[in-house]
C-alpha positions, 0 to 999 in steps of 0.5 A: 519808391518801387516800380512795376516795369512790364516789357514787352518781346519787343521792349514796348514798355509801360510803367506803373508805379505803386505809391503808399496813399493812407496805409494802402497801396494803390496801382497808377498806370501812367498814360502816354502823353502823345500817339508818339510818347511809347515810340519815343521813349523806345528810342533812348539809347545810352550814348548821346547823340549828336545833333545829326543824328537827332535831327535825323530821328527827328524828321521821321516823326510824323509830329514834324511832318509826313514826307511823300504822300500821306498813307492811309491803311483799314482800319477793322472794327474789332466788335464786328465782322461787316466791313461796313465799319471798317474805316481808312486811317492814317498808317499808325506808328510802329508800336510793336505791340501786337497781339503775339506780344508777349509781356513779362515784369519786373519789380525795379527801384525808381532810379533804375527805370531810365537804365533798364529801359535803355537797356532794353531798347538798345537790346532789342534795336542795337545802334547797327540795326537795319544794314550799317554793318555786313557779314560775309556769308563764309562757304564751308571749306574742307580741311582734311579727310580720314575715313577712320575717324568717321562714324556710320551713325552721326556728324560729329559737332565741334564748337568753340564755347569760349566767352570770347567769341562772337557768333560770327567769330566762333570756330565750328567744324563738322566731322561727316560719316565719311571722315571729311572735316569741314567747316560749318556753312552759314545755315549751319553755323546759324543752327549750332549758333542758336542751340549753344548761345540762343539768343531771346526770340530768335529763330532759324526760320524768316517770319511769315511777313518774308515768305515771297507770296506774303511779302508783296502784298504785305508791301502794297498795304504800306506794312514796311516798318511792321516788317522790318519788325518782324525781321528785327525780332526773330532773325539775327544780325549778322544773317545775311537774310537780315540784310536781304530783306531790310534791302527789299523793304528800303528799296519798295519805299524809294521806288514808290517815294512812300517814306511815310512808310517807314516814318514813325518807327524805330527803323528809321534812321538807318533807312537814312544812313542807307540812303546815304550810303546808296547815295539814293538820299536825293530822292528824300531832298526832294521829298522834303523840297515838295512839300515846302520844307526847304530848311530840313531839305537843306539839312539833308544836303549838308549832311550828305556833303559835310556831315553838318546841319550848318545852312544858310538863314535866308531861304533863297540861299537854302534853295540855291544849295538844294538846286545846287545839290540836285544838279550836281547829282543829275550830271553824275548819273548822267555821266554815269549812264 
């Protein structure tokens, strides 16, 4: 059996499957099961995970639980222009599906659909995604200086186009008019980066959803997750605008305790390991804590700790290590301070 896999820029995929019914060919298009069922099954990813890291995923799915407050966003009624018809819903999962999407297919055998699917998930949202892994933005440094290898004209470009090499690895030198060579500074090295090695949709420029005076408002309609989309598409990992602006958005959601924000969506887990890394997880215990889910809460403390889910059955001593938790927190910043 054969199958029509339609991907989407941001790997949103459907699958149709085309089945032989009486000497025809007939067309079934597969409907999600859940609101959910097209963000899961973005999340597959080739290696298996342990049971943290699936709990982690786990607990920013709405299906398990809103934490902090419930946001709602407009919703526009498409068929008219009254906002009388507008109507507040309760901010949607991170589909990347919108209107600037577009759709390309594939004619693929049946067994390779979960293969093509992880592939292109992890493509799209590699395990490093969000801030695990910085880069250090390397000023230009001048290496010699001869007047006689220069042009009036133009720069000249040198770049090292072996297989081997990363974009963040690869040599790339600039002779200047006056004869000086140098190496390339970031804007630069991200330039020549992208017109050798281009990579799908990526761009020089920060999409408009990181432009200072789109960004904040875009913040105060709770659009973290379609920002951080936005950033995941066009801009490339190891530029340090990528870090710049998952920080602001991590940041916004911590200060305002409004993780609904960033539940639902693909961005998710490395908010978690960030919060740990930042040792800014508390603020999430205590989220789950109010809303009464001491089991996941104690979760999170273990592991924070330990780096396990091993906690105790009763829910008194569940709440005793929480307590626990938050005291021991509450006297480093105090000593800290």
């Amino acid at each position: 059996m054969r199958g029509l896999l339609r991907v989407s820029r941001l790997s949103s995929i459907q699958c149709w499957t085309r089945t032989l019914v009486s000497g025809t060919v007939s067309l079934t298009k597969y409907k999600p099961y859940s609101d959910q069922f097209s963000l899961k099954m973005n999340m597959f990813h080739p290696k298996e995970r342990s049971d943290v890291d699936e709990f982690m995923r786990d607990i920013g799915f709405t299906d398990n639980g809103i934490i902090g407050p419930e946001l709602q966003v407009v919703e526009q009624d498409m068929y008219s222009r009254l906002k009388k018809y507008d109507k507040k819903v309760t901010l949607p999962p991170s589909y990347i599906n919108t209107k600037d999407t577009r759709t390309s297919f594939l004619l693929i055998d049946e067994h390779e659909i979960d293969n093509v699917l992880r592939g292109c998930s992890e493509h799209v949202f590699p395990e490093s995604i969000g801030i695990d892994k910085e880069f250090d933005e390397v000023p230009s440094k001048t290496l010699s200086s001869n007047n006689a290898l220069g042009s009036k004209r133009f720069d000249f470009v040198f770049v090292d186009t072996s297989k081997s090499q990363t974009n963040e690895t690869r040599n790339i030198v600039i002779r200047e008019k006056d004869g000086t060579l140098r190496t390339s500074t970031p804007q630069e090295r991200e330039r020549f980066n992208q017109e050798f090695f281009a990579q799908p949709w990526k761009r020089l420029d920060l999409p408009a959803h990181c432009h200072p005076t789109v960004m904040p408002r875009l913040l105060k309609e709770f659009q973290h997750k379609f920002i951080l989309d936005a950033v995941v598409k066009s801009v490339t990992i190891e530029r340090k605008a990528y870090a710049e602006m998952h920080k602001k958005v991590y940041n916004d959601v911590v200060d305002q305790g409004i993780f609904h924000a960033l539940q639902d969506s693909q961005h998710w887990p490395a908010f978690v390991r960030w919060l740990k890394r930042e040792n800014k997880i508390d603020v999430l215990v205590r989220a789950l804590h109010g809303k009464g889910r001491f089991a996941d809460s104690a979760r999170v403390v273990r592991y924070t700790l330990a780096n396990d889910l091993d906690i105790p059955e009763k829910v008194d001593h569940q709440k005793q290590l929480i307590q626990d938790y938050l005291k021991s927190v509450r006297q480093e910043k105090t000593k800290a301070q």
